[in-house]
C-alpha positions, 0 to 999 in steps of 0.5 A: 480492450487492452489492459493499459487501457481498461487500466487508465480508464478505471484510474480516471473513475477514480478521478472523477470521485477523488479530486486532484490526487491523481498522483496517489490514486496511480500509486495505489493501482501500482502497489496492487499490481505489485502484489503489496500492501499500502498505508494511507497516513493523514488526518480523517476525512481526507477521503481515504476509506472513500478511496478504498471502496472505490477501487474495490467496486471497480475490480470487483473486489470482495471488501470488508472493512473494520474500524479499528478500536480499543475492542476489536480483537484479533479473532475478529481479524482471524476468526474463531471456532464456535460450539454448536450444539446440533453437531456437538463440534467446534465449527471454525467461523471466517474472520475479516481478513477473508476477502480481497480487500481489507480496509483497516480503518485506523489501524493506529487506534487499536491495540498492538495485540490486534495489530500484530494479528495481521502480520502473517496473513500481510506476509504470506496470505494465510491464517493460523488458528487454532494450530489450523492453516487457511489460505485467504483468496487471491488477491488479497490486499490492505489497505489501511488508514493510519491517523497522525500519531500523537493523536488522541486514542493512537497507538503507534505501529510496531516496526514489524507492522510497518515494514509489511507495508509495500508503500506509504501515502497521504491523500492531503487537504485538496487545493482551492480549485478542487475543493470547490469541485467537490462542493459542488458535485455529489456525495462521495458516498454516493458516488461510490455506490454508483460505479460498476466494475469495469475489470474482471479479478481476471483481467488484474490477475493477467496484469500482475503476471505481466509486471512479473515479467518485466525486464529489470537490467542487473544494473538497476538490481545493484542499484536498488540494493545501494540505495537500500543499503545507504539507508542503514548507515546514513548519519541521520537514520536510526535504523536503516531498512530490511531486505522486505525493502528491496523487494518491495522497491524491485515490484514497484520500479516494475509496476511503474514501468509497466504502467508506462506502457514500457517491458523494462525499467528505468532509474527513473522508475526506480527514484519515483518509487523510493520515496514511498517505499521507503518513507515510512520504514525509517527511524530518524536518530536524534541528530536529525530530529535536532537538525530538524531534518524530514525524512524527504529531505534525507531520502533526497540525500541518498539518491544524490549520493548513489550514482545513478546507473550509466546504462539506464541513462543510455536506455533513456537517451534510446 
């Protein structure tokens, strides 16, 4: 079976689980193949860690998850060393980061301590620990949940924090339709415990390395860079986003390309991208807040103002 195939049959098990959210399911897919990590903002309940487990089960994932509290520390993350007495030595134990999926269920209600004990292993897929170095396996992802901040028992992300994060989303309450779906059919929990695995870490690998190789025209490159680059002297941004950014949005206008069943991107890729890319990376200043401008509506602005590549349009019209 192709892999766009397996790939659109796995999003649509997903589906089956999670209804009318077919938009947000696809973005996580797409964040993963990109090689980043997402964040997932609403309100509990909401069906995110549901989510989570599902997609882990259907590849096949090593999960783990960690409710995030006031007392989780950052060796629970990382792990430490404990002394056994048989061998008189210090033996290092793994910490939750040692899987494919991490799960951090409400990161936002930890301390900023604990938080920041994920920023290298997000960064460069590693652990340090007591002056030693460990690789986490490949893949390697977060998914974590963040409730409304503001919220009783929150503690809002550090700026370093967010900007690991390839994407940000929100799942959303369910229309009417769906939610009686969901009364209607079974548990979520349940459900999740039956899926199999439908792809090897094998056959996702494979996809990852194709999306690599996807064609991005110099172009759209320039493009990606004037729209970031826009963001740091908008009159409404406080603080405008780092290059992390850039990146970020040249693996998901891929990803989204590849998705498509297409060997190169087009600015439409790269506008549908840019919303959760850079979403939650920006700091509105007070003018905006006064203004009671959103950053959608912001966001809206700059791909208005930057010109959209001529040669893409071509590419389209082809």
């Amino acid at each position: 079976m192709r892999l766009r195939e397996k790939t659109q049959n796995l999003l649509n098990e997903i589906n089956h689980i999670i209804f009318g959210k077919e938009e947000v399911v696809q973005e996580i897919f797409l964040t993963m193949i990109g090689g980043g990590h997402i964040l997932l903002e609403d309100i509990p309940g909401t069906g995110k860690t549901t989510l989570a487990l599902a997609f882990s089960k259907l590849l096949d994932f090593v999960c783990k998850r960690v409710q995030f509290t006031p007392d989780v520390l950052p060796s629970d993350l990382v792990g430490f060393s404990v002394y056994k007495r048989d061998t008189q030595k210090f033996e290092y134990q793994k910490g939750a980061v040692f899987c494919n999926l991490l799960l951090a269920d409400e990161i936002n209600r930890t301390s900023p301590k604990t938080q920041s004990a994920l920023l290298e292993v997000m960064e460069e897929r590693q652990v340090t620990v007591e002056g030693v170095t460990r690789n986490v396996p490949d893949p390697f992802f977060v998914i974590a949940t963040q409730n409304p901040y503001g919220t009783i028992g929150t503690q809002k992300l550090p700026i370093a924090q967010m900007d690991r994060f390839m994407v940000s989303l929100s799942i959303g309450y369910p229309d009417f339709s769906n939610e009686v779906q969901m009364a209607k059919g079974l548990d979520s929990k349940q459900a999740v415990k039956k899926l199999e695995q439908m792809m090897k870490i094998t056959d996702f690998q494979e996809i990852q390395k194709q999306v690599e190789k996807i064609y991005m025209d110099d172009d759209l490159y320039e493009y990606i860079v004037l729209l970031i680059r826009a963001t740091r002297k908008h009159p409404y941004i406080e603080h405008g986003v780092s290059p992390r950014a850039t990146i970020a949005l040249v693996k998901m206008a891929k990803a989204s390309a590849w998705i498509r069943g297409s060997d190169f991107v087009l600015p439409q890729d790269i506008k549908q991208q840019f919303f959760f890319v850079v979403r939650h990376r920006i700091i509105e200043n007070a003018k905006a807040r006064m203004e009671g401008k959103t950053k959608e509506e912001i966001l809206a602005s700059i791909l208005k103002l930057v010109k959209e590549p001529t040669l893409g349009r071509k590419w389209e019209d082809a």
